[in-house]
C-alpha positions, 0 to 999 in steps of 0.5 A: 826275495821279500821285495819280490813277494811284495811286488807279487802281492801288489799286482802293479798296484804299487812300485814296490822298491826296497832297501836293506840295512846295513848296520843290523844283524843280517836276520833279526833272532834275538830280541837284542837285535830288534831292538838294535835293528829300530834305529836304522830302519826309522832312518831308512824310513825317514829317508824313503819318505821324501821319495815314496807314499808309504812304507812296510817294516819288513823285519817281524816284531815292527823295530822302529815302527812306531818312532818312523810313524811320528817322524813322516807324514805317509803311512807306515805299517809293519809285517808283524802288525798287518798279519796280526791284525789279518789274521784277528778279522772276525775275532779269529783265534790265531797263532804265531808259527816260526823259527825265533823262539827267542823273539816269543816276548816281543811277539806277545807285546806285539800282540797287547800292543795291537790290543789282539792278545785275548786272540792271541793263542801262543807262538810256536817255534822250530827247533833248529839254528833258525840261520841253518834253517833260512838257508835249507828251504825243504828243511824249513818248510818241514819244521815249520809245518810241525809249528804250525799244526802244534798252532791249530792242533794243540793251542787251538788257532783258528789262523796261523800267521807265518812269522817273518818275511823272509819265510814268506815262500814256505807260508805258499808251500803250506798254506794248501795242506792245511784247511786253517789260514796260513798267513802270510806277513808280507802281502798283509802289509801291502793289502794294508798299505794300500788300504791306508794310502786310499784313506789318506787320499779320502781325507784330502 
């Protein structure tokens, strides 16, 4: 699904291809299992990078960004680090609505990391099972449209990043039925991907 989304948003501008791993939890909800989650995409990272002009962290949180960074000679970009810094343009306020309450530090240090957290309005988080959730797309849908409107009604976000990749077809369902930006993380990446692959083509 987040291989399908990236190719939608890319329009043929970039061969999306993907790969899966096979060690880490099947969905990242702790903030152990990101950190767990590092190792083996840096390693899928490294490996891709023979084959491939850059590579998207698809997991929120960007685990093993940074060490995949200092390890290959393309670009590198992740879905939390490109939606924050799309959601941030112009000194926009923005928000994190998602179904991972127990990833809320992560995202905040995501967010000073980025030097983004006087943006930064808060996260707000689904209540149920967030893997009940990922498998009842009416449901999800539903509670995150709760989070979200506690993002721009409550904490006063100007935008709203939806966070996850694998929630990218409820960001389309709920980005009409509000007038604040809705984010969503995936094609972020591949807008940002492309922008750095044209840089390093300016540096050469």
């Amino acid at each position: 699904m987040m291989v399908g989304i990236a190719r939608h948003a890319a329009q043929g501008r970039l061969a999306v291809h993907g790969a899966t791993a096979k060690r880490s939890p099947p969905m990242i909800v702790t903030q152990e299992a990101l950190a767990a989650a590092a190792d083996e995409v840096a390693e899928i990272g490294m490996t891709a990078a023979a084959h491939h002009a850059g590579v998207i962290v698809s997991a929120f949180g960007d685990p093993g960004l940074e060490r995949l960074r200092n390890n290959v000679a393309i670009p590198a970009t992740g879905i939390c680090e490109a939606a924050m810094l799309a959601a941030a343009q112009g000194g926009r306020r923005f928000g994190v609505a998602t179904v991972t309450p127990d990833l809320a530090e992560p995202i905040l240090a995501r967010a000073r990391q980025l030097h983004l957290a006087a943006l930064y309005t808060g996260i707000r988080c689904t209540t149920a099972d967030p893997l009940a959730l990922a498998g009842d797309p009416q449901w999800l849908r539903e509670a995150l449209h709760t989070a979200v409107a506690d993002c721009i009604e409550r904490d006063g976000a100007e935008a709203v990043v939806i966070g996850g990749g694998p929630l990218g077809q409820a960001a389309d369902w709920l980005r009409p039925l509000f007038k604040t930006p809705i984010i969503a993380p995936i094609p972020c990446a591949v807008e940002r991907l492309l922008t750095m692959l044209a840089l390093d083509a300016w540096d050469a």
